[in-house]
Legacy VTK file of the C-alpha trace (Angstrom):
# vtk DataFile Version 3.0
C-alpha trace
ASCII
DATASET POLYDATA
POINTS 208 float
0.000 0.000 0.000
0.898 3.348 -0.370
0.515 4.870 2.600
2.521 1.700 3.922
5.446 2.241 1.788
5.379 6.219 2.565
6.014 5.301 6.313
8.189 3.240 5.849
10.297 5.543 4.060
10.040 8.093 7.108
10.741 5.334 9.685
13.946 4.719 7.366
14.923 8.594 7.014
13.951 9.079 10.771
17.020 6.360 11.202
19.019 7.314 9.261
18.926 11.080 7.688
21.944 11.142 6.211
20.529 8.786 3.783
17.950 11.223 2.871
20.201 13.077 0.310
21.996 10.182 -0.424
18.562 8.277 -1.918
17.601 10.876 -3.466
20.649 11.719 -5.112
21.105 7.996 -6.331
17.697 7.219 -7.696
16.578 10.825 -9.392
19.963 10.433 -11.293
19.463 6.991 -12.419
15.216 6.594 -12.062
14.288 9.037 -14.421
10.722 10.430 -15.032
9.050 7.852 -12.640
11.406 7.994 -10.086
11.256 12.141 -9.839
7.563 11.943 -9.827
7.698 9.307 -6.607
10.237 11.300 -4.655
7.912 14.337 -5.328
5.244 12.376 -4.011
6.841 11.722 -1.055
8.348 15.373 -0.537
4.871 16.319 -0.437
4.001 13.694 2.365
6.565 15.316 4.575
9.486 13.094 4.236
11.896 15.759 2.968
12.193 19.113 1.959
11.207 20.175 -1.296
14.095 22.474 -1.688
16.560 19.658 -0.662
14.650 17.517 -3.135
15.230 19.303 -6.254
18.833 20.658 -5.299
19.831 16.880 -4.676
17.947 15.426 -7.934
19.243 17.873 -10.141
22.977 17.174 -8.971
22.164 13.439 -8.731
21.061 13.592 -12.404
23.555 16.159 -13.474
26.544 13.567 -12.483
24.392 10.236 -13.637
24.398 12.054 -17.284
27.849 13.045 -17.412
28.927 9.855 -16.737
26.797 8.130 -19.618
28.020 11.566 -21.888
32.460 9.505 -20.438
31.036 6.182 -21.141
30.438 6.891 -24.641
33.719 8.283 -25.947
34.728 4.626 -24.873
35.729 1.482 -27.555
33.290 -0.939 -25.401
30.188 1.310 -26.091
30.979 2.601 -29.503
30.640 -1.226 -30.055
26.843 -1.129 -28.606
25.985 1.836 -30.094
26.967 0.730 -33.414
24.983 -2.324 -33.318
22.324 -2.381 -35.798
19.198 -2.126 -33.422
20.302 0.645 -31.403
22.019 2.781 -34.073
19.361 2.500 -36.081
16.859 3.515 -33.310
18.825 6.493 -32.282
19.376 7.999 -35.870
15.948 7.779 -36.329
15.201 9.686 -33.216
18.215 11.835 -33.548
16.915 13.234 -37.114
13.888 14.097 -35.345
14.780 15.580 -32.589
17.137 17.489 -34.933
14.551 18.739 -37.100
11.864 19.375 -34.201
14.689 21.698 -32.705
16.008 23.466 -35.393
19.417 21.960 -35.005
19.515 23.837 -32.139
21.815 21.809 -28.978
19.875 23.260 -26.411
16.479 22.291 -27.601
17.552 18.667 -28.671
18.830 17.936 -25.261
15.838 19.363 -23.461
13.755 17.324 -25.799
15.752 14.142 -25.082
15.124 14.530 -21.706
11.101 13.706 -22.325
11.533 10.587 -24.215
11.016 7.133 -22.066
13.594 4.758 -22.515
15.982 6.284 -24.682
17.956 9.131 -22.432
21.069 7.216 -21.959
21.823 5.956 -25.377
21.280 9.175 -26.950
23.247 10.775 -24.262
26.354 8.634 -25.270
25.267 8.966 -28.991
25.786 12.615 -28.588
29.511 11.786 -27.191
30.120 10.762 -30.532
29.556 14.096 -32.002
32.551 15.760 -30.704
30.578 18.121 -28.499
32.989 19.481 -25.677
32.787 18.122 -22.018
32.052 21.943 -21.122
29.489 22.674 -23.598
27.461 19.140 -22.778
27.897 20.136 -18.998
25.862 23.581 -19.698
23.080 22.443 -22.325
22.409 19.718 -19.950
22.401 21.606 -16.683
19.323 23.817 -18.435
17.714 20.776 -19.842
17.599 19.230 -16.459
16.427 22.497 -14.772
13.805 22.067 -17.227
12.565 19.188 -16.834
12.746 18.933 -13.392
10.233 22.125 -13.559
8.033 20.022 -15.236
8.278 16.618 -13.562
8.821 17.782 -10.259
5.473 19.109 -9.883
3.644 16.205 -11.267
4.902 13.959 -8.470
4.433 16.857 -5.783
0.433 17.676 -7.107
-0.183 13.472 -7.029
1.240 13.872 -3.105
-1.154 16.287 -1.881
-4.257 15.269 -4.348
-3.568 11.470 -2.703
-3.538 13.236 0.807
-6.731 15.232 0.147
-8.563 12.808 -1.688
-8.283 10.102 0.849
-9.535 12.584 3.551
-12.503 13.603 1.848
-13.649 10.646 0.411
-12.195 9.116 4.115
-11.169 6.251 0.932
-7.253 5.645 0.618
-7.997 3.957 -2.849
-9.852 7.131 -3.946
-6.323 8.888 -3.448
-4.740 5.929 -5.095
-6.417 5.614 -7.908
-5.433 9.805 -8.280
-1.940 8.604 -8.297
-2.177 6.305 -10.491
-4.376 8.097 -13.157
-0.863 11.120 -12.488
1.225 8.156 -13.800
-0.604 6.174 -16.545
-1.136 10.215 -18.133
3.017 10.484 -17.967
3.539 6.957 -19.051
1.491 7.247 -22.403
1.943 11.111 -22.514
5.946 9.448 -23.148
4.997 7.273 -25.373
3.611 8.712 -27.366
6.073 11.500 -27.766
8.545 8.493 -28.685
6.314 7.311 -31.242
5.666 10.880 -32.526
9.585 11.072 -32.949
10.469 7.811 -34.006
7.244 8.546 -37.290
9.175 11.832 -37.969
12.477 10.238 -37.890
11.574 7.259 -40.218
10.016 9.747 -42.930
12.960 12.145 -42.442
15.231 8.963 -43.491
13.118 7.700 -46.441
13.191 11.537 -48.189
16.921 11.534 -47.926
LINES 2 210
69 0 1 2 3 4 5 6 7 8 9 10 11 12 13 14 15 16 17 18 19 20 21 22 23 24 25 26 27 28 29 30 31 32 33 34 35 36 37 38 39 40 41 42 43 44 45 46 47 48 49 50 51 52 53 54 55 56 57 58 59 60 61 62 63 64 65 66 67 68
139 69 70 71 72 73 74 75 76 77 78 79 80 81 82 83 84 85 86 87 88 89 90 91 92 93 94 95 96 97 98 99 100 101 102 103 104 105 106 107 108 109 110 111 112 113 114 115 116 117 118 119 120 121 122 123 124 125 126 127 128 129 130 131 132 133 134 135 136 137 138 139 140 141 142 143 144 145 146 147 148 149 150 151 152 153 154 155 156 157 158 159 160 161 162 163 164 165 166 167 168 169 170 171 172 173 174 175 176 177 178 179 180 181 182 183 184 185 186 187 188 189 190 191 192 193 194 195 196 197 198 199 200 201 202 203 204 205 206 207
């Protein structure tokens, strides 16, 4: 249950607080959208600050990145990448998130950030482009402000709607099923942006 798991949490953080930034630093960097939307959740229960919450995912997530961005200069994953699958998936998503943005760094990054399942290979696919340590460090600092901005407050809304519908309906799975109508929205909202990208990448590829 929910409200099980959300005490449980506190009981652990009670414990042991210097865990608190530790967690969240570990699974916002490595989670991605679901995992920033349950440690808003629970930063609206109470458990930790917001403020501490956002400073510690964004680092967390700033480090997780630029370790994926080193991994992919190596010989080992230039191997992956260039295997037929995955190359072939990320140039078609690369040519659309190309054209979407303009060609534009920034904007390719920050739309990178929105697409499920696919924000570590194309952050080691962009490796390959010769893009500076320095410049990938500051287009992906703003992407990450930016997305946080969005994600952040999808998981913190689902903490306080589960809260308030459970007291008014004096129903937990009235609050529950709140939550999980948050995340079945982001989870096809994703998907279909990844189909939307992956259509525009595949027509980009049969014109050239």
């Amino acid at each position: 249950m929910i409200a099980d798991f959300v005490d449980w949490v506190r009981v652990l953080l009670d414990n042991y607080p210097t865990f608190q930034y530790l967690i969240i630093f570990v699974v916002a960097g490595f989670g991605g959208e679901l995992a920033i939307i349950t440690l808003g959740f629970l930063s609206a229960q109470g458990v930790f600050p917001l403020t501490s919450f956002v400073l510690f995912a964004f680092l967390g997530t700033l480090v997780a990145d630029t370790m994926w961005f080193s991994m992919g200069k190596t010989v080992l994953v230039n191997k992956i990448l260039s295997h037929k699958y995955t190359n072939s998936t990320v140039i078609v998503i690369s040519e659309a998130i190309n054209k979407v943005s303009g060609g534009n760094h920034l904007l390719a990054m920050i739309f990178a950030k929105f697409l499920v399942g696919t924000r570590t290979v194309l952050i080691m696919y962009v490796a390959k482009t010769g893009i500076s340590l320095n410049k990938f460090t500051l287009y992906n600092g703003i992407s990450i402000l930016v997305w946080l901005v969005v994600v952040v407050p999808i998981g913190y809304v689902s903490g306080l709607g589960f809260t308030y519908l459970s007291q008014i309906f004096e129903n937990i799975y009235a609050g529950i099923g709140f939550v999980l109508l948050i995340i079945l929205g982001v989870v096809f909202l994703q998907i279909g942006l990844k189909k939307y990208f992956t259509k525009e990448g595949e027509e980009i590829l049969e014109e050239k």
